[in-house]
C-alpha angles and dihedrals in degrees: 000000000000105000088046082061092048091045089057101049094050084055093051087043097051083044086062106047091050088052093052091041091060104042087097095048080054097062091070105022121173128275122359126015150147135210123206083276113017144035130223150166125228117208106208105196140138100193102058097246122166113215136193112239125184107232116206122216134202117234084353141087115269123246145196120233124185103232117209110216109291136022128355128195105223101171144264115344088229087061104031113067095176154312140212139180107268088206103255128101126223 
């Protein structure tokens, strides 16, 4: 039984450690996300590629915006409700 329960500890350990490892990768995760101001999209990419994402809009009309690779501004979280790649590049 010991070793059970020192099985299970290394798991919640390693757990852990992998946890702590990605909270800086968090603070800018792919794709849509807000911050307690502001909303963006984050374009993860390697190859440079520019893509088309649908950007939906709260009491406006939606939109769709071509998004170089990184981070893009999109506009304030209270307006913003959300975004995704529509599949297509620019």
């Amino acid at each position: 039984m010991t070793g059970a329960l020192g099985s299970a500890a290394l798991v919640l350990t390693s757990l852990g450690a992998v946890t702590a490892q990605s909270s800086p990768a968090a603070a800018d995760p792919c794709g849509f996300y807000e911050t307690s101001a502001d909303a963006y999209y984050n374009h993860c990419t390697s190859d440079g590629s520019r893509v088309v994402i649908h950007v939906r809009v709260a009491y406006a009309a939606d939109y769709e915006r071509c998004v170089a690779p990184g981070r893009t501004w999109l506009g304030s979280a209270d307006k913003i409700q959300g975004a995704h790649y529509v599949g297509r590049t620019c």
